[in-house]
Each structure stands twice: as structure tokens, then as C-alpha cells.
C-alpha positions in Angstrom: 0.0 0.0 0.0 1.2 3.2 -0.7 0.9 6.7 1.6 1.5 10.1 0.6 2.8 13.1 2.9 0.6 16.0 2.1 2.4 18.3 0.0 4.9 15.8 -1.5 4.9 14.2 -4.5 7.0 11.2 -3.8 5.1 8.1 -2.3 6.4 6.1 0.7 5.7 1.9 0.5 6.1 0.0 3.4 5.7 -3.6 1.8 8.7 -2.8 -0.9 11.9 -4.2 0.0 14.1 -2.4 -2.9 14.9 1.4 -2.9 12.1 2.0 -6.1 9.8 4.9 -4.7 7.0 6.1 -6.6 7.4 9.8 -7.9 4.2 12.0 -9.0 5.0 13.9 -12.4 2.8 16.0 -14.7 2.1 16.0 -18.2 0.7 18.9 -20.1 -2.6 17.9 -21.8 -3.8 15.2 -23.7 -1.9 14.8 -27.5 -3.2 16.8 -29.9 -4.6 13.7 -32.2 -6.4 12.0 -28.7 -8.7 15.7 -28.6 -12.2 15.7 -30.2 -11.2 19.5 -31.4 -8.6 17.7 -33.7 -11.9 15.0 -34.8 -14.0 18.4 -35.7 -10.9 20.5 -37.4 -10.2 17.3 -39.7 -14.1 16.7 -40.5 -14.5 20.6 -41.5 -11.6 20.5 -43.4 -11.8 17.8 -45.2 -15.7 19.1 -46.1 -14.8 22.3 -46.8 -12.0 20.9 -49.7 -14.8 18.7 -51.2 -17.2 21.2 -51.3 -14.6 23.4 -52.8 -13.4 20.9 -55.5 -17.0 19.2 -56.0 -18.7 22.6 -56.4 -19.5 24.8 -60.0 -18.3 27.8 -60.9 -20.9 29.9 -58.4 -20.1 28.7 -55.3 -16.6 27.7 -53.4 -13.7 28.4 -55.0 -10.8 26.2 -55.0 -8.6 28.9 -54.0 -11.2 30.0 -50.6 -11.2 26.5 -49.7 -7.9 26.2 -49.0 -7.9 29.7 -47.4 -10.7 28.3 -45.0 -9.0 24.6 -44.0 -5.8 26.8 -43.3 -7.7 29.0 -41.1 -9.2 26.6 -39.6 -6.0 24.3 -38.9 -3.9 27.7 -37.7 -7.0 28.2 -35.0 -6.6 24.9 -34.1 -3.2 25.0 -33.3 -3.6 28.6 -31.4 -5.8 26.6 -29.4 -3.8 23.4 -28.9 -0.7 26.1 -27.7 -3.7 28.2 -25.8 -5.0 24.7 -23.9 -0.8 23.3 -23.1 -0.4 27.0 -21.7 -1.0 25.8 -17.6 -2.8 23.0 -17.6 -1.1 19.5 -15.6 -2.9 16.2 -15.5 -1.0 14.3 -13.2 0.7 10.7 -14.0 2.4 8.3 -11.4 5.6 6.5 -12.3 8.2 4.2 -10.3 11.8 6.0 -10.1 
């Protein structure tokens, strides 16, 4: 079993006989692929390209389609760098 001294991060065990201790890290956020923001940015791209190369000469161009799916992909990473700014999710691994 392990117990943890309020405000530490490492972990004592008292049923471990080697000198392995248990230290609490952090990790940023989640990876960018795992996020359903990346799901939606890839879905509206990838629409707004087809409807761009699919459509006549009236609607989407080919030229404002790819000016959309890149401003769509730079907000997403604006985002990404907005969310990674201060938030910690923490993760336990043995030292």
C-alpha cells in the first residue's frame, strides 16, 4: 500500500523491499490527435476541400477553400498552444 505526505509528491511503500519509490509527475494535456477539437478541425476540413473541388463555378472556390482549411487548422493550433499553456494532469511512475 502506498501513503503520501501532504504536500509531496514522492510516495512512501512499506511492503517494498528495494529502494524503487514512486514519484508523481505531470504532463501537459492530452496529444493533440487524442482531442475531439482535432476529430471536428479534420471533419471541417476535409468538407470544406470537397465542397470546394465538388462545387460549380458559383459557389466555393478552389482557391477559398484552402484559405478556409488553413484558417481553420492555424486556430486549431492557437488553441492546442492556448490549452498546453497551464494545464497538468498528473501521472504516477516508479523511479
Amino acid at each position: 500500500m502506498t501513503t503520501t505526505t501532504p504536500g509531496s509528491f514522492t510516495a512512501s511503500t512499506g511492503d517494498r523491499t528495494d529502494d524503487r519509490r514512486t514519484v508523481r509527475s505531470f504532463t501537459e494535456t492530452k496529444l493533440g490527435f487524442k482531442t475531439s477539437e482535432f476529430l471536428m478541425m479534420l471533419i471541417f476540413v476535409v468538407g470544406v476541400l470537397v465542397a470546394a473541388y465538388a462545387s460549380n463555378a458559383d459557389a466555393l472556390s478552389r482557391e477559398d477553400g484552402w484559405r478556409f482549411a488553413s484558417f481553420v487548422a492555424a486556430a486549431y493550433i492557437v488553441s492546442r498552444g492556448l490549452a498546453k499553456l497551464g494545464t497538468r494532469e498528473p501521472y504516477n511512475r516508479e523511479v
